[in-house]
C-alpha positions in Angstrom: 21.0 179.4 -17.2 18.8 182.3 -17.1 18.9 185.5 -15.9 16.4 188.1 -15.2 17.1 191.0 -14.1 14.4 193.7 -12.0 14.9 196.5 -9.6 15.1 199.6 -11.8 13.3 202.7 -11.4 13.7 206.6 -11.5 15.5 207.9 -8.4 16.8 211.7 -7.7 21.0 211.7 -7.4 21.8 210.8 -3.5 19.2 208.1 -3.5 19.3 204.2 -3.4 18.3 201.3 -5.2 18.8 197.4 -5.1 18.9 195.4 -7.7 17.9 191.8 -8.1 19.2 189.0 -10.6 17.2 185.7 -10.4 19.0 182.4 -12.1 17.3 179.5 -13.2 18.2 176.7 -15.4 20.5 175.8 -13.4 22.3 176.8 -9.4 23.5 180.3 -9.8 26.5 178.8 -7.6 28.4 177.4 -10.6 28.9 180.7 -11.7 31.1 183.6 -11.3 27.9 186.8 -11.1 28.4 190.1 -12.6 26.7 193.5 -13.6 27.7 195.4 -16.3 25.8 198.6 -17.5 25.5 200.4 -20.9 24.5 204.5 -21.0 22.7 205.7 -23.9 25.2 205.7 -26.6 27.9 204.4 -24.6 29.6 201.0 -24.8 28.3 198.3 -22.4 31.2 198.5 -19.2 31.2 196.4 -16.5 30.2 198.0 -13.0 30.7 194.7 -10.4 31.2 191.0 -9.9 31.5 188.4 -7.0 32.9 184.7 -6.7 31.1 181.9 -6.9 30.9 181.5 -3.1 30.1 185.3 -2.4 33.9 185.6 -0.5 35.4 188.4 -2.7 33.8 190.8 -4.7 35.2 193.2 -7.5 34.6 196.7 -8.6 35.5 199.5 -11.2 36.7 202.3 -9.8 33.6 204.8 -10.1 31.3 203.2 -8.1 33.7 201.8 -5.3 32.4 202.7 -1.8 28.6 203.2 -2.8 27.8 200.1 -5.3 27.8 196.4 -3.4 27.2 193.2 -4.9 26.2 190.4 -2.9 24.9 187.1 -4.1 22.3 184.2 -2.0 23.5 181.1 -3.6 20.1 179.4 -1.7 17.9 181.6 -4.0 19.9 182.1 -6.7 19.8 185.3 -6.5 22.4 188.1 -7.1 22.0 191.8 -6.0 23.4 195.4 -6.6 22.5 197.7 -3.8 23.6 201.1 -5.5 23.6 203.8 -2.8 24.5 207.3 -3.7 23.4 207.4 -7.0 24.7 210.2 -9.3 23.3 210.9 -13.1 26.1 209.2 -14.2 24.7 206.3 -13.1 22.1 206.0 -15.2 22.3 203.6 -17.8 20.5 200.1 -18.9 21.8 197.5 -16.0 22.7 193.7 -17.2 23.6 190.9 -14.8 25.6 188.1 -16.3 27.0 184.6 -15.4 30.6 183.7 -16.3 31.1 179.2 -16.0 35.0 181.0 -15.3 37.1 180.8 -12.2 38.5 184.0 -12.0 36.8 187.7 -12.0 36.5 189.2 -15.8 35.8 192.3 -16.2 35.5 192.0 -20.0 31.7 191.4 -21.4 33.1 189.4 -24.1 34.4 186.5 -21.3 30.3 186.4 -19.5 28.1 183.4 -21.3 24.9 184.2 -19.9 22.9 188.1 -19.8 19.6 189.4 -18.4 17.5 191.4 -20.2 18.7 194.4 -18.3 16.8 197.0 -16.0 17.0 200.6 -16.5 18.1 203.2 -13.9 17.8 206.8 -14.6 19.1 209.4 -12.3 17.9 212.7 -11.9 20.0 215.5 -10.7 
């Protein structure tokens, strides 16, 4: 499968953005959907994921409450609305596809990455 990711931009802290994560290759539906983001300098940590049927979605800690990741199986098609953004946010954002069954939250465990889409937060 692959994934491209879009969505990224420049907002000021407080502000929203969606972002998008278009499959193809093969149904996005077989797969368990993530993002994962990596600040400059920083390690690549994983920010979201949802089940293969869009039923229960997963979070780290720091973006609980204002992140949500939702996923149309009929357009393969997986998005991150990010509302509240803080400059802490900003980093280089990756989708990625797991063939799994259960939610991983570690990079190594995802087959499939996007090219990524930068968000940059001003303050």
């Amino acid at each position: 499968v692959q994934l491209q990711a879009s969505g990224g931009g420049l907002v000021q802290a407080g502000g929203s953005l969606r972002l998008s994560c278009a499959a193809s290759g093969r149904t996005a539906s077989v797969y368990i959907m993530a993002w994962f983001r990596q600040a400059p300098g920083k390690e690549r940590d994983f920010v979201a994921a949802i089940t293969k049927i869009g039923t229960t979605p997963y979070y780290t800690d720091s973006v609980k409450g204002r992140f949500t990741i939702s996923r149309d199986n009929a357009r393969n098609t997986v998005y991150l609305q990010m509302n509240s953004l803080k400059p802490e946010d900003t980093a280089v954002y990756y989708c990625a596809a797991d063939r799994g069954v259960v939610i991983q939250t570690r990079l190594e465990e995802y087959d499939y990455w996007g090219q990524g889409t930068l968000v940059t937060v001003s303050s």
